[in-house]
FIKOLZA-1660 file (N, C-alpha, C; in steps of 0.1 Angstrom, whole numbers, plus 5000, padded with zeros to 4 digits):
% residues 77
   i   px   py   pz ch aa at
   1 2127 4308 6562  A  X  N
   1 2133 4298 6554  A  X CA
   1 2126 4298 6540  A  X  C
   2 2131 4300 6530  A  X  N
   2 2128 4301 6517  A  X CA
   2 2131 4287 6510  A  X  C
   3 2118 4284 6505  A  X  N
   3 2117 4269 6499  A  X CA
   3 2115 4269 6482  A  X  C
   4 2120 4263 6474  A  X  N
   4 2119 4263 6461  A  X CA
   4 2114 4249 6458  A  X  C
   5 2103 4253 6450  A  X  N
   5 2094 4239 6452  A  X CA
   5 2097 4236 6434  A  X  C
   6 2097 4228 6423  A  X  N
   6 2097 4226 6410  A  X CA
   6 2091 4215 6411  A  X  C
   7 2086 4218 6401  A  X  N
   7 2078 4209 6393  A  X CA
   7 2079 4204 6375  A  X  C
   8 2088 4197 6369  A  X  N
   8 2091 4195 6355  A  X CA
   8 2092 4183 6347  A  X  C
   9 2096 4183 6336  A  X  N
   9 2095 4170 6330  A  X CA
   9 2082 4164 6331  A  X  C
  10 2076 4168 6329  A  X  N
  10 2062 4166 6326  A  X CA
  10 2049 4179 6316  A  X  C
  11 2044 4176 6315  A  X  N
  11 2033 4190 6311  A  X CA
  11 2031 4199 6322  A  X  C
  12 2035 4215 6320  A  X  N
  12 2038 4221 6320  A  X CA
  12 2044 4226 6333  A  X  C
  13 2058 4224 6328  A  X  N
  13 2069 4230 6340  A  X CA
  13 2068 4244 6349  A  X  C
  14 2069 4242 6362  A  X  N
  14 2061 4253 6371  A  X CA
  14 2077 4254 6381  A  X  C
  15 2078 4264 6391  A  X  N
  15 2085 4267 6402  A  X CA
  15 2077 4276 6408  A  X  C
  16 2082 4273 6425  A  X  N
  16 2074 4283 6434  A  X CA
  16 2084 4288 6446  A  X  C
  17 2083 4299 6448  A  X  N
  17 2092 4300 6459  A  X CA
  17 2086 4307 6470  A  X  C
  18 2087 4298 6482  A  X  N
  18 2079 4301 6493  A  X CA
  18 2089 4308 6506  A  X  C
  19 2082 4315 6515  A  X  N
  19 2089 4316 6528  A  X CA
  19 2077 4319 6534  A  X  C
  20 2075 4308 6546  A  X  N
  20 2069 4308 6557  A  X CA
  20 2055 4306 6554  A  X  C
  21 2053 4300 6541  A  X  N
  21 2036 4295 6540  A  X CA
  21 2031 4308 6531  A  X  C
  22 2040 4314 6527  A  X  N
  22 2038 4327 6515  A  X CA
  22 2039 4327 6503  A  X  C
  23 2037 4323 6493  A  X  N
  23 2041 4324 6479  A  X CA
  23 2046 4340 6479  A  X  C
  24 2060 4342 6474  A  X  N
  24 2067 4349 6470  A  X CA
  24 2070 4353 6456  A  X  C
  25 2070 4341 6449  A  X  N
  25 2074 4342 6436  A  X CA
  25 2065 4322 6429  A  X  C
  26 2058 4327 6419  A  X  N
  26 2054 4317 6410  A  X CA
  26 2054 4318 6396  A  X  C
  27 2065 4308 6387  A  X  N
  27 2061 4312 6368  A  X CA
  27 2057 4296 6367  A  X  C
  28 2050 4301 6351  A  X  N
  28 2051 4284 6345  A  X CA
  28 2060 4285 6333  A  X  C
  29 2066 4274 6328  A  X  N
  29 2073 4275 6315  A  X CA
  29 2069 4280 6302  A  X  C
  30 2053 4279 6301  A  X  N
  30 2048 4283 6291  A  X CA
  30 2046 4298 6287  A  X  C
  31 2048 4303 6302  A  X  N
  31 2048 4323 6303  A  X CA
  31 2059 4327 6295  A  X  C
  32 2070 4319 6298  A  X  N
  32 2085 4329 6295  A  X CA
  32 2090 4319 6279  A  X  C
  33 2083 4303 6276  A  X  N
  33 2088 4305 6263  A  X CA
  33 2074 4301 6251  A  X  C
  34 2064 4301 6258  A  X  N
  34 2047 4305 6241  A  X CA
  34 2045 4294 6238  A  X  C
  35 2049 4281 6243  A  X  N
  35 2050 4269 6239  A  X CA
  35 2040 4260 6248  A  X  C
  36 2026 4258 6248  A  X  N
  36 2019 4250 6254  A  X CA
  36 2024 4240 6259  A  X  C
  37 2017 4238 6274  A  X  N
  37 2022 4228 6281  A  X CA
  37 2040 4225 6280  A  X  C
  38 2045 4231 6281  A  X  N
  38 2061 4234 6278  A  X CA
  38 2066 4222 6291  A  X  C
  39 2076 4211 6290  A  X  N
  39 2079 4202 6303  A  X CA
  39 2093 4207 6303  A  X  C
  40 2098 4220 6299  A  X  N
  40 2111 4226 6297  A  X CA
  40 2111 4234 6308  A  X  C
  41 2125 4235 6325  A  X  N
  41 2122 4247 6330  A  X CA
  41 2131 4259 6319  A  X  C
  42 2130 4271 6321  A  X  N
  42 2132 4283 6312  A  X CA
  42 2140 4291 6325  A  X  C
  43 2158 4291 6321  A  X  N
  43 2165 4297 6329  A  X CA
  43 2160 4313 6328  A  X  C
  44 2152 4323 6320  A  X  N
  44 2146 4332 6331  A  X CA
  44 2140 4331 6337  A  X  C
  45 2129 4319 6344  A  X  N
  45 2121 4318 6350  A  X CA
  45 2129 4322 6367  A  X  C
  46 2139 4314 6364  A  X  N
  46 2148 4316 6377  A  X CA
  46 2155 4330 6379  A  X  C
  47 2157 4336 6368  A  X  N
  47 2167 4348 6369  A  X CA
  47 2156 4354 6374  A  X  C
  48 2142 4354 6371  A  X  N
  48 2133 4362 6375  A  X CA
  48 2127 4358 6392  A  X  C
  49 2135 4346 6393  A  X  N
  49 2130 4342 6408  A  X CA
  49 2140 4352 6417  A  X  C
  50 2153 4352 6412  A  X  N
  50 2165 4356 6421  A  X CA
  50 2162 4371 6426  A  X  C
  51 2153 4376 6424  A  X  N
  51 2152 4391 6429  A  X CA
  51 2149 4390 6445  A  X  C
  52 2139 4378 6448  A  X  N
  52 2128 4372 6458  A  X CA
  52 2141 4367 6469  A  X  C
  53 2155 4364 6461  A  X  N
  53 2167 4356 6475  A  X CA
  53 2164 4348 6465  A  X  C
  54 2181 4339 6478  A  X  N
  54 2179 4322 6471  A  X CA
  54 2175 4312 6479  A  X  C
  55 2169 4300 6476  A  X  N
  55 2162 4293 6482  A  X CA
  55 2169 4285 6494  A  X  C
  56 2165 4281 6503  A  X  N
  56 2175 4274 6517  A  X CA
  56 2172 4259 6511  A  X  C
  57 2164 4258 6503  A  X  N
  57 2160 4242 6500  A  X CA
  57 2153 4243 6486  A  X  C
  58 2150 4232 6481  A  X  N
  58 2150 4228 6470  A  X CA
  58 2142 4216 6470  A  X  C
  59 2131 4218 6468  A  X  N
  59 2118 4203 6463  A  X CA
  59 2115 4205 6453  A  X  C
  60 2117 4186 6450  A  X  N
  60 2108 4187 6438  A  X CA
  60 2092 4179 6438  A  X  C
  61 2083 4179 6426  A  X  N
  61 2071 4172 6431  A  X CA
  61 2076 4155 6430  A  X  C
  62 2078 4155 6421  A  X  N
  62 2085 4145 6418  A  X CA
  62 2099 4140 6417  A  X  C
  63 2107 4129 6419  A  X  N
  63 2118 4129 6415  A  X CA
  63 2122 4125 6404  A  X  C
  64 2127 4139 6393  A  X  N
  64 2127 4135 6382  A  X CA
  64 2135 4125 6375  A  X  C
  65 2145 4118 6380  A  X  N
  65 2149 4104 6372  A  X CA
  65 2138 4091 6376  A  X  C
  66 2132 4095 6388  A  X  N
  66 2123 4081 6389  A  X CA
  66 2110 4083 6378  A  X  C
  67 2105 4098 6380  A  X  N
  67 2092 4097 6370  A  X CA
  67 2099 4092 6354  A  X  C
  68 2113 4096 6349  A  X  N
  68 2117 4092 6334  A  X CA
  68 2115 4080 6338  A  X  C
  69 2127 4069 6346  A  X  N
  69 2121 4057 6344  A  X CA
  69 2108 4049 6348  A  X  C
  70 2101 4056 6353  A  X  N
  70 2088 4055 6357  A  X CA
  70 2077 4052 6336  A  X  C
  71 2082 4066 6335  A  X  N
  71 2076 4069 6320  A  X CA
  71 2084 4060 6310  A  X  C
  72 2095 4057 6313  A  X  N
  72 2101 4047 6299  A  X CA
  72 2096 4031 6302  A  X  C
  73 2093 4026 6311  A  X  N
  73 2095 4011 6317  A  X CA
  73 2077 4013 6320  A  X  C
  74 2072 4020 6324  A  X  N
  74 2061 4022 6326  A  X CA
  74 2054 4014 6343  A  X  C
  75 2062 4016 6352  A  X  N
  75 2066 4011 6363  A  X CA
  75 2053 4018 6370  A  X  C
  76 2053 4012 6381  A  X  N
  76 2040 4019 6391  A  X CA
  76 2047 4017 6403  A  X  C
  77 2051 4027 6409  A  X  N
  77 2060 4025 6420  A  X CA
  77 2050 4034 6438  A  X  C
% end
């Protein structure tokens, strides 16, 4: 089972793609566009994931509408 883990909207946007406790595939946003701490994912990051398969699942670290209203309202949830 191949897991796609993201991490974004925050400093510096990451993805990882796992099967079975293996890292298979890892970028950060800042690799593929020169922009420190980049909170942008970068659709080659993925085109570069797709060689690895496609993921059976899909995590994120966060859920990104909770952390925006988290970050606009300044909420502690």
């Amino acid at each position: 089972m191949k897991i796609l883990g993201i991490n974004a909207l925050n400093h510096d946007a990451a993805i990882t793609l796992i099967e079975d406790g293996k890292i298979l595939f890892a970028a950060h946003a800042e690799r593929y566009s020169g922009i420190k701490n980049d909170s942008n994912l970068n659709k080659e990051m993925f085109e570069d994931m797709e060689q690895y398969g496609e993921p059976d699942y899909v995590v994120y670290f966060e859920n990104p509408y909770t952390k925006k209203l988290k970050t606009i309202y300044g909420w502690t949830i």
